[in-house]
C-alpha positions as CSV (number, residue, x, y, z in Angstrom):
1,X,34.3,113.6,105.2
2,X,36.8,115.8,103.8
3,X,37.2,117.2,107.5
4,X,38.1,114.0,108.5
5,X,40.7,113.3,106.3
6,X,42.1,116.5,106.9
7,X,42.6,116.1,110.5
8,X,43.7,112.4,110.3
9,X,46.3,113.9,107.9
10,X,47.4,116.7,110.2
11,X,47.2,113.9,113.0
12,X,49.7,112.0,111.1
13,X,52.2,114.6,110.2
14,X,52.1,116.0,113.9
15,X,52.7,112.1,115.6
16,X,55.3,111.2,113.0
17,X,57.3,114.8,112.1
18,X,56.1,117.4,114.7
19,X,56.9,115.2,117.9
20,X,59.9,113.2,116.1
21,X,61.2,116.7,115.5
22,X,60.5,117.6,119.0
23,X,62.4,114.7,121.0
24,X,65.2,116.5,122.4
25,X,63.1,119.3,123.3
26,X,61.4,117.4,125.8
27,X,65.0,116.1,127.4
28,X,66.1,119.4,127.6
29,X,68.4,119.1,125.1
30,X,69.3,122.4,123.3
31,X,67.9,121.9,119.5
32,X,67.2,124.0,116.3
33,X,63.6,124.7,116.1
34,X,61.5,122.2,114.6
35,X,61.0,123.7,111.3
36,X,64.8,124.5,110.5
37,X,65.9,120.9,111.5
38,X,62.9,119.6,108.5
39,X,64.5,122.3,106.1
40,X,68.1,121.1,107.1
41,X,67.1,117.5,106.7
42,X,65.3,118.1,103.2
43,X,68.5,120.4,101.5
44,X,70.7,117.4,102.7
45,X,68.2,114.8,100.8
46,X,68.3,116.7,97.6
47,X,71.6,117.6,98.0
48,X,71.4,121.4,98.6
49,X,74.2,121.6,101.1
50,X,76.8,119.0,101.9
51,X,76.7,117.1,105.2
52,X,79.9,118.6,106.6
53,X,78.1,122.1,106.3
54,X,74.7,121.0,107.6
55,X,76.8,119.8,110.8
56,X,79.0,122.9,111.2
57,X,75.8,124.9,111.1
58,X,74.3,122.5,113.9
59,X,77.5,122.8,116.0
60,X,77.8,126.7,115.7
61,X,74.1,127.6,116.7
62,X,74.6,126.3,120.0
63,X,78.5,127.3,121.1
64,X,78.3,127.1,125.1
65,X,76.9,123.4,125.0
66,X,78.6,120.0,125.4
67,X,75.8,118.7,123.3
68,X,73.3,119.3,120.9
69,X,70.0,117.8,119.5
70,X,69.6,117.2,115.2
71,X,68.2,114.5,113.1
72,X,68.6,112.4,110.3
73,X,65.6,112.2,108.4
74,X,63.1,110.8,111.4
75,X,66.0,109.7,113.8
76,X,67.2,111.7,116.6
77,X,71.1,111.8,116.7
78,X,72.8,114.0,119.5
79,X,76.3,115.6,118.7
80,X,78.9,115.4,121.0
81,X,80.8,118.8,121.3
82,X,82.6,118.7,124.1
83,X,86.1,117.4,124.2
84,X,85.8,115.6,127.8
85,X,82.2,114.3,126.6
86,X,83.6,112.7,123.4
87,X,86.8,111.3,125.6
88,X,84.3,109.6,128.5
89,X,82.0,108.1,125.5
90,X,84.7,107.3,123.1
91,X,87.3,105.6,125.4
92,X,85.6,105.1,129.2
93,X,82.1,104.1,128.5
94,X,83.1,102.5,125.3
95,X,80.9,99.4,126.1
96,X,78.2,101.5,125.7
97,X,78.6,102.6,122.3
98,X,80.8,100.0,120.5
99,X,79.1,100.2,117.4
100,X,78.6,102.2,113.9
101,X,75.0,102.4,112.9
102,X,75.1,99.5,110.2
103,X,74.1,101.0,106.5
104,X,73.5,97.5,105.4
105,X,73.0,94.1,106.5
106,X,75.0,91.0,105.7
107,X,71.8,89.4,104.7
108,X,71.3,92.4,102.6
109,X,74.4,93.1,101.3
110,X,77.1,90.5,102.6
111,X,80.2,92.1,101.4
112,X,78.9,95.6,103.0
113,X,77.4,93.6,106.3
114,X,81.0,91.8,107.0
115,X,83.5,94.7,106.8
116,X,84.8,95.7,109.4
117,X,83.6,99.0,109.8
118,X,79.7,97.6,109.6
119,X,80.6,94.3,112.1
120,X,79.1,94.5,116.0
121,X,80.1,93.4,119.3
122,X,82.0,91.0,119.8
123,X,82.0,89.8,115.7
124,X,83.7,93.2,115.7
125,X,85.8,92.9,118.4
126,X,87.2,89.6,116.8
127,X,87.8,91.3,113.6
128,X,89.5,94.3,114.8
129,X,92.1,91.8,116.9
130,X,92.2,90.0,113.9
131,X,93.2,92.5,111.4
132,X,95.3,94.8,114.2
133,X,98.4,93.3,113.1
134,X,98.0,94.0,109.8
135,X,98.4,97.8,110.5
136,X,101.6,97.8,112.4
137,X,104.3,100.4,111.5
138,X,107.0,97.1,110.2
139,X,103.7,95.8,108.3
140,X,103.1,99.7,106.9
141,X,107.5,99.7,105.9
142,X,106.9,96.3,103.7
143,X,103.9,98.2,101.8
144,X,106.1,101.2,101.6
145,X,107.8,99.6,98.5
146,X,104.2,99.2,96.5
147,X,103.1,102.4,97.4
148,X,107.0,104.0,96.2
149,X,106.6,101.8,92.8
150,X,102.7,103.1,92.1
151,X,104.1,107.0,93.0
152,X,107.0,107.1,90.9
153,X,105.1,105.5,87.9
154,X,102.6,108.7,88.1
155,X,105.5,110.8,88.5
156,X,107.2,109.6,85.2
157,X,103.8,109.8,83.1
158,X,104.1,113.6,83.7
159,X,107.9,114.1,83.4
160,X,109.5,115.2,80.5
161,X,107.1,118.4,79.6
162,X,108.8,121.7,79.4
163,X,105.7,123.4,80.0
164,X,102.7,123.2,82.7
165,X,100.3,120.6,82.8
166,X,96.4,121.2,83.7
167,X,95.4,118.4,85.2
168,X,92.0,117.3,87.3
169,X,93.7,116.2,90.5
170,X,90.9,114.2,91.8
171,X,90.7,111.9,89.1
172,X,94.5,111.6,88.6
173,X,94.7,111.3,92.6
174,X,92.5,108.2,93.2
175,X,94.1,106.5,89.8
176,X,97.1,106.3,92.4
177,X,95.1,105.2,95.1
178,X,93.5,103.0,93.3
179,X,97.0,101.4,91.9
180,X,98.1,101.4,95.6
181,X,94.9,99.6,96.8
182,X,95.5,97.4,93.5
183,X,98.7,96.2,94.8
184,X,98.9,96.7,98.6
185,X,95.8,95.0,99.0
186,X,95.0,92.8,96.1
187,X,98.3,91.9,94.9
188,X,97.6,93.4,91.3
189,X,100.1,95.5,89.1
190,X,97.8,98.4,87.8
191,X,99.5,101.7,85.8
192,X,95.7,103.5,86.4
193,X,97.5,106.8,85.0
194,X,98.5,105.3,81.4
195,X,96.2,102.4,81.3
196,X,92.9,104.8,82.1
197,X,90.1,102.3,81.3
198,X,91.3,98.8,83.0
199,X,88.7,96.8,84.5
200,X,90.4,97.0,88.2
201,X,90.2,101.1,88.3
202,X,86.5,100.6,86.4
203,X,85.1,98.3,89.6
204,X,86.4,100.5,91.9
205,X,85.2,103.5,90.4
206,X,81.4,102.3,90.4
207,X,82.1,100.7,93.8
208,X,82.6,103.8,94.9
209,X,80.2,105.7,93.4
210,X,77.9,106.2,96.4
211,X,76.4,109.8,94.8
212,X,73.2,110.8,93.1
213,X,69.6,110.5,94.0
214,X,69.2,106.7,93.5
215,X,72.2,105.9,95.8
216,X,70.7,108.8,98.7
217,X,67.0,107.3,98.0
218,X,68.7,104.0,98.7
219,X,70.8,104.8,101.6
220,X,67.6,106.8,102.9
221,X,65.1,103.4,102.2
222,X,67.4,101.0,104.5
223,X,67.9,103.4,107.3
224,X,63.9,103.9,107.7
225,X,63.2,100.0,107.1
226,X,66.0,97.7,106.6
227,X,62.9,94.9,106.4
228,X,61.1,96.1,103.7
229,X,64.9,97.2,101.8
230,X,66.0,93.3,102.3
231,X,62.4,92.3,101.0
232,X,62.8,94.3,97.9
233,X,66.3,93.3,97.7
234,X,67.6,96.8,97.6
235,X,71.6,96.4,97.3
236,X,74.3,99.0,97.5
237,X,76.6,97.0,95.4
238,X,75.7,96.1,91.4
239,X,76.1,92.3,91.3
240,X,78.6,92.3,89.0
241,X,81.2,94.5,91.6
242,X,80.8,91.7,94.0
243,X,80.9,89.0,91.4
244,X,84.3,90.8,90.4
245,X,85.7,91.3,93.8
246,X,85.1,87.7,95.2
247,X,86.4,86.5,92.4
248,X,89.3,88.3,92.6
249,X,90.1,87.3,96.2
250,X,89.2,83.9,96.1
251,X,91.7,83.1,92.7
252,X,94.6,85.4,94.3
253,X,94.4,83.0,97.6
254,X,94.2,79.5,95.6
255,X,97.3,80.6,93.5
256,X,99.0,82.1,96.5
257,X,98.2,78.4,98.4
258,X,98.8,76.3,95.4
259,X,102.1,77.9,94.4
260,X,103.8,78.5,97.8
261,X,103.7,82.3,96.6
262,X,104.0,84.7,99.7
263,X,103.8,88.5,98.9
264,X,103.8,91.0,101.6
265,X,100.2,92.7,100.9
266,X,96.9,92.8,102.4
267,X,95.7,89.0,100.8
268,X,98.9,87.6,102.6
269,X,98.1,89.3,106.1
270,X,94.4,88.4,105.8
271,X,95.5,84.9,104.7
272,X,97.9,84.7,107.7
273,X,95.7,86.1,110.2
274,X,93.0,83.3,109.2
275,X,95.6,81.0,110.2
276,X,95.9,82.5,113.8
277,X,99.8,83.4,112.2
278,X,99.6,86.8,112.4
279,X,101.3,88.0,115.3
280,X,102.0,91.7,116.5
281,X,105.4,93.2,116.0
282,X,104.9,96.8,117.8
283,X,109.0,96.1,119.0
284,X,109.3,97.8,115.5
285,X,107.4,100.7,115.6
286,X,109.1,103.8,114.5
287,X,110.5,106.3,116.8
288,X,109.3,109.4,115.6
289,X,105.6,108.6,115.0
290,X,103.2,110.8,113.2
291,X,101.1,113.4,115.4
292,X,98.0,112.2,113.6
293,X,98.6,108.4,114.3
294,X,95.9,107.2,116.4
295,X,97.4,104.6,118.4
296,X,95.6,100.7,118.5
297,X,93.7,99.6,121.5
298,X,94.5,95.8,122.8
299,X,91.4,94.9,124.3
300,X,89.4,93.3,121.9
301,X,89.7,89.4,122.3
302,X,87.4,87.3,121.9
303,X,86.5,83.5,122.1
304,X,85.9,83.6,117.9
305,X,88.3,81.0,116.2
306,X,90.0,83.0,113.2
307,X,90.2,79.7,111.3
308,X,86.4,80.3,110.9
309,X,87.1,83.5,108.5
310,X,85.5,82.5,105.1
311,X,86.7,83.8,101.5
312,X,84.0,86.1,102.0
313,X,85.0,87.3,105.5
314,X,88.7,88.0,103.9
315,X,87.3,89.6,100.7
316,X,84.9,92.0,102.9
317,X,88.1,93.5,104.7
318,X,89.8,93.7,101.8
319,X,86.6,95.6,99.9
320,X,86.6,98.0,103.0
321,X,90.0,98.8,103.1
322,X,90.0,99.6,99.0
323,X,86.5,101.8,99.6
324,X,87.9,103.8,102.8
325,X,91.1,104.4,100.9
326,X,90.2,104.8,97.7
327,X,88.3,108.5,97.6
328,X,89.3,109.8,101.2
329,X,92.8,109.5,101.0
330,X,92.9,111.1,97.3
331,X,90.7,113.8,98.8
332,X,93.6,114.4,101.6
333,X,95.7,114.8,98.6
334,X,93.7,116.8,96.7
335,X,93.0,119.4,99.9
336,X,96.7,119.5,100.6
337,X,98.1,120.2,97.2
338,X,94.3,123.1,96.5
339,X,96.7,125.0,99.9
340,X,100.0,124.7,98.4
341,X,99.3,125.9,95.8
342,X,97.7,129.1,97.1
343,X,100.7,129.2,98.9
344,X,103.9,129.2,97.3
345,X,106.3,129.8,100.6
346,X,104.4,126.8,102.5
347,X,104.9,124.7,99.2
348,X,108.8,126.1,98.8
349,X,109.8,125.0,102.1
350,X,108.3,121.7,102.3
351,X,110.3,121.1,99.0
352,X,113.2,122.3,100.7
353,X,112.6,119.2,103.2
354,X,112.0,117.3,100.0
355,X,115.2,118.1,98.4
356,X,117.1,117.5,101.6
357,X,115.8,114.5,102.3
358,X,116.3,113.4,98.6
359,X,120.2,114.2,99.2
360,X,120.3,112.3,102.4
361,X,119.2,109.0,100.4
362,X,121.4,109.9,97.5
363,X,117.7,110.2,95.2
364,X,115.8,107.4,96.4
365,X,113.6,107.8,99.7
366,X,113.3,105.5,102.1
367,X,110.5,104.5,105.0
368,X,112.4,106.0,107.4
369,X,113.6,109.1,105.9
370,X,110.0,109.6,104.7
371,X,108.8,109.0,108.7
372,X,111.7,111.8,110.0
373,X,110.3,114.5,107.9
374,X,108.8,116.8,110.2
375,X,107.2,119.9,108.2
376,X,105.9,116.7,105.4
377,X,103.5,115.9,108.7
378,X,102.9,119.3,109.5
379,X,101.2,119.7,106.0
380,X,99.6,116.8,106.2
381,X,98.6,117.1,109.7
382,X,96.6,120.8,109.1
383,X,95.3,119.8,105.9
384,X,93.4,116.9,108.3
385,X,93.1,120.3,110.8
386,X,92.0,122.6,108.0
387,X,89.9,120.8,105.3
388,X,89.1,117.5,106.4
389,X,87.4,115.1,108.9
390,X,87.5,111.4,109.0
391,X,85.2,109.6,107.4
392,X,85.3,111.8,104.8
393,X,81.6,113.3,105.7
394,X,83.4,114.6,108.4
395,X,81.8,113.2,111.1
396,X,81.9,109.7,113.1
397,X,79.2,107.8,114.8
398,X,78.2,105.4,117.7
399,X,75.2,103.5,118.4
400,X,74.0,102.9,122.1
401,X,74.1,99.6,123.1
402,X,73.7,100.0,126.3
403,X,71.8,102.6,128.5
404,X,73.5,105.8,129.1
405,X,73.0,108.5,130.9
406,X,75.0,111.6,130.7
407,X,75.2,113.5,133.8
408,X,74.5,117.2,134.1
409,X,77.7,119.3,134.9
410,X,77.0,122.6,133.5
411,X,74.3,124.8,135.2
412,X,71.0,124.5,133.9
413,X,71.8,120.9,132.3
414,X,69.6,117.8,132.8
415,X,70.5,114.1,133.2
416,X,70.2,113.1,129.2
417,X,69.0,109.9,128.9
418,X,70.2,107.6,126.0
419,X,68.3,104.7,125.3
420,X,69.9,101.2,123.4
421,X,70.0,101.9,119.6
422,X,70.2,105.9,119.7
423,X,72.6,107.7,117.6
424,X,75.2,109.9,119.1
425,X,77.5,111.9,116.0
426,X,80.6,113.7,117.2
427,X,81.0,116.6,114.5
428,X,84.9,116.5,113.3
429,X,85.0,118.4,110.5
430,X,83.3,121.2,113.1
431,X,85.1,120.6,115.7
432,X,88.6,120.9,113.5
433,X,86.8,124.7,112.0
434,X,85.9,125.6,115.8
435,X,87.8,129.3,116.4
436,X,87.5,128.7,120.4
437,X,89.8,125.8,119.8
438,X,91.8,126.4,116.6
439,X,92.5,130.3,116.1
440,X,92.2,131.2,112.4
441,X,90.3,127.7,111.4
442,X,90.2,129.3,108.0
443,X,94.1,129.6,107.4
444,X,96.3,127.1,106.3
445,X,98.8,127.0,109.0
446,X,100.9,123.9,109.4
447,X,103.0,125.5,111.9
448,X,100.0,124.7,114.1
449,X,101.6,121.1,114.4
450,X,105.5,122.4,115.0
451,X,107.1,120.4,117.3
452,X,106.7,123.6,119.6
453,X,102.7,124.3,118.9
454,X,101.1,120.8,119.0
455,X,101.2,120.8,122.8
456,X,98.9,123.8,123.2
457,X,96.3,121.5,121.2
458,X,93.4,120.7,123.4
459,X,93.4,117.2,123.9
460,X,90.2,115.0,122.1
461,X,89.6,118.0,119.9
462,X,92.2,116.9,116.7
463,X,90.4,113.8,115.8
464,X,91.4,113.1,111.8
465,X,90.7,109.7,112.3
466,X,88.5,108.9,115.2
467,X,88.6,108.4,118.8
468,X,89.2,104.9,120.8
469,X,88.7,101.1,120.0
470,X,86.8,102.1,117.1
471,X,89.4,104.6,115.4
472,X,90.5,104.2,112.2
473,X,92.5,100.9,111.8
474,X,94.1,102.0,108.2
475,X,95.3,105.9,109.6
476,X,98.9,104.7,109.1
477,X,98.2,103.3,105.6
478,X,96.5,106.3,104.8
479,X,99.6,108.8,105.9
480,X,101.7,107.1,104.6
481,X,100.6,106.8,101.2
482,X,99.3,110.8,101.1
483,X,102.9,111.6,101.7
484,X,104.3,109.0,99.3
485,X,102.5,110.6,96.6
486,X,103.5,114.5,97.6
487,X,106.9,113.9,98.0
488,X,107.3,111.7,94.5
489,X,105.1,114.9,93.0
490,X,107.0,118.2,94.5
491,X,110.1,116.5,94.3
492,X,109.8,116.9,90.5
493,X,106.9,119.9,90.2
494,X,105.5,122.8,91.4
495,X,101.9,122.5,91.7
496,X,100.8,125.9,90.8
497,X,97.4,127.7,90.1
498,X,96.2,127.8,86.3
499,X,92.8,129.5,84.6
500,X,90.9,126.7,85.5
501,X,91.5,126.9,89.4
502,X,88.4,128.2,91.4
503,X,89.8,130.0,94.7
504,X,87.9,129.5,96.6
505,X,87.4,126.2,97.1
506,X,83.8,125.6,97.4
507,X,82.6,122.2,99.1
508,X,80.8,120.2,96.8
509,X,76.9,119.2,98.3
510,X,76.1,116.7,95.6
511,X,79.1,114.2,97.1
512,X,78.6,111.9,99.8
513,X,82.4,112.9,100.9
514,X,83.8,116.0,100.8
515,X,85.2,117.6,97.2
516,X,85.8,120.4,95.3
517,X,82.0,121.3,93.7
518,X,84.0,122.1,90.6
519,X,86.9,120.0,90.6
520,X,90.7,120.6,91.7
521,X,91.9,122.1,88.7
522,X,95.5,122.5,88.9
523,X,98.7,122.7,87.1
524,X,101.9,120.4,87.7
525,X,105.0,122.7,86.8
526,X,108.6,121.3,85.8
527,X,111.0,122.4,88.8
528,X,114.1,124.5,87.4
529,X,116.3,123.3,89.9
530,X,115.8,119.4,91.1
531,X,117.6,116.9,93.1
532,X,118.3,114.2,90.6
């Protein structure tokens, strides 16, 4: 008997590990063996190693490949390493891989099911069209203003010290994401930096908090069976977050409608484009646009009537846009001031810009001075380059939704098959660290993006915020408001190394997005000489 149930067991482990484990194997698709790919899968579970450096180690093993065979848990994913791969899929054969794999559904988790980044087909095609010209460069000059008030209030909490200040930049860092969130997209005045506990910052923080076991055991329970997760009402969201949020939305938009109130923020552009009155305005887009703008695709119409948007619809985007901001774009901050630090000349002549600049527009920047600076998007360009991938795990995914077949070019390569619903990941974070396509990944070098260097760039290989269609619809937001904030901050400190720096950075694997593992511990010293 006890045979039996041995074998049944070892039966059961070979059918659903053994040959799972084995699936691009059999296509001829190179793989790690079976055994590393469980042991990679189980240190990413119990959070061992972080996901960027489970990827880079999947994308290093097999360097001569345009693609690669891993797994996530039981599902087969391939990676796409190959710059003219990820161009044909991403852009050319986009119709066959439109969509993200969805975390949660909208009869799971409405809010989380109706974003944008979780919508498919054509409900996503609509929504993208919808919301495109909210992102415009004019739209992104109007938000400027919020963005300039919530940057200069976290400037003045710190002025006026003669000596250094230690400060924990993450967690000053999303306090002025949060208050540009607050008031770009919500319409809300928040001071996160002075007033620390106010219910707006304290949402958002446990909104956000997608780390820890329970959250990973979740996350893991609706990718194996979304059935059973909706039957058990798993939710990623506590019900009083999206008590709070819809709330929030719904009373902003009856005062906004009742009072003839128009403020140009995210509530206003959502409201208009439920009219069908938001129109784009690209005549305006700024000359000298960032080399890490990804550019908007105008394909995606659709037969959907935008007067069909619901409160909830419009308070999903706007939940989206405050979770996609809110961490990653404090991270980008975070990563770029960790290298300036370390590096006092890089830091020194970018506030050389600063101070120029500053003179230009006799002490108060503008949009457009802000959009001219050139060595401002160096830095911010190689920090993307250097340290970071978008999303913030530092990869981006598609789902087939069509058949696909990916030709064999290189000897010894197969037709690949892809069948509707596989996973395809393109590893940026990887990609961006590859040393056959950025020399020195390791070194902080924003001289890689110099007007003169950024040509010699491989084309689809610098991908901070996706590829395509399905790119990143807030990348100008998020620019913008990164360099905001480090202007407003060098313009009045050096941020400098203290005792409680660790150097080197080590990558935290307990976070769902990439961080410090011990926090950015640095210090915020008065300038001696400033432009006033």
């Amino acid at each position: 008997m006890y045979m039996i149930i041995l074998a049944f067991t070892c039966a059961l482990f070979w059918l659903l590990v053994i040959w799972r484990f084995n699936h691009w194997k059999r296509k001829g698709v190179p793989q790690l063996d079976v055994w590393t790919a469980l042991v990679n899968n189980f240190k990413g579970i119990l959070q061992y190693v972080s996901v960027a450096d489970n990827v880079t180690q999947i994308h290093c093993a097999f360097p001569e490949t345009r693609y690669t065979g891993a797994y996530q848990f039981l599902s087969p994913i391939l990676f796409i390493r190959d710059p003219e791969l990820i161009k044909q899929i991403m852009i050319k054969d986009f119709e066959h891989f439109v969509d993200h794999r969805q975390i949660m559904t909208e009869e799971c988790e409405p809010l989380w099911g109706k974003n944008l980044l979780s919508l498919k087909g054509d409900k996503w095609k609509f929504m993208r069209a919808t919301l495109s010209p909210s992102f415009t460069s004019s739209k992104m000059k109007a938000m400027f203003e919020f963005m300039s008030e919530c940057a200069y209030n976290f400037v003045r909490h710190f002025e006026g010290e003669s000596k250094t200040i230690t400060v924990e930049l993450k967690d000053f860092f999303t306090r002025y994401t949060n208050d540009v969130i607050a008031s770009a997209a919500f319409g809300l005045s928040c001071n996160s930096v002075k007033e620390r506990d106010n219910e707006f910052y304290e949402m958002v923080k446990e909104a956000t908090n997608l780390t820890g076991f329970l959250t990973n055991l979740k996350f893991l329970s609706v990718m194996i069976s979304p059935t059973l997760s909706k039957i058990l009402g798993v939710h990623l969201f506590d019900n009083k977050i999206t008590t709070f949020f819809r709330r929030l939305v719904k009373e902003n938009i009856e005062s906004r409608e009742k009072s003839g109130i128009v403020r140009m923020d995210m509530i206003h552009l959502l409201m208009e484009a439920r009219k069908g009155e938001l129109k784009h305005d690209e005549e305006f887009e700024h000359k000298s646009e960032s080399f890490t703008v990804v550019q908007e695709h105008q394909k995606n119409k659709t037969q959907y009537d935008s007067k069909l948007l619901t409160d909830d619809d419009l308070t999903a985007q706007a939940l989206i846009f405050l979770l996609a901001g809110f961490d990653t774009v404090s991270a980008l901050i975070c990563f770029a001031s960790y290298e300036l630090a370390i590096d006092p000349i890089i830091q020194n002549k970018l506030q050389d810009e600063i101070d120029t600049t500053l003179q230009e527009c006799k002490g108060r920047v503008t949009y457009d001075a802000l959009m001219k600076m050139e060595y401002m998007d160096m830095v911010v360009s190689e920090t993307y380059c250097c340290c970071l991938g978008w999303p913030a795990t530092g990869v981006t995914d598609r789902v087939c939704v069509k058949p696909y077949t990916i030709e064999p070019v290189k000897e010894g390569e197969k037709p690949v098959h892809i069948k509707k619903g596989e996973l395809i990941w393109v590893p940026i974070y990887a990609i961006h660290r590859d040393e056959n396509l950025y020399p020195e990944p390791e070194r902080f070098n924003p001289e890689r993006f110099s007007h003169e260097n950024k040509s010699s760039i491989r084309s689809y290989t610098y991908l901070p915020f996706g590829l395509g269609p399905r790119a990143c619809i807030g990348n100008r937001f998020a620019l913008l408001e990164a360099k905001t904030l480090l202007f407003y901050v060098l313009s009045k400190f050096d941020i400098v190394v203290v005792d409680k720096s660790v150097i080197p950075l080590k990558i935290s694997p307990k976070q769902f997005t990439l961080t410090a593992e011990h926090g950015f511990w640095f210090g915020f010293k008065p300038r001696v000489a400033n432009v006033k």
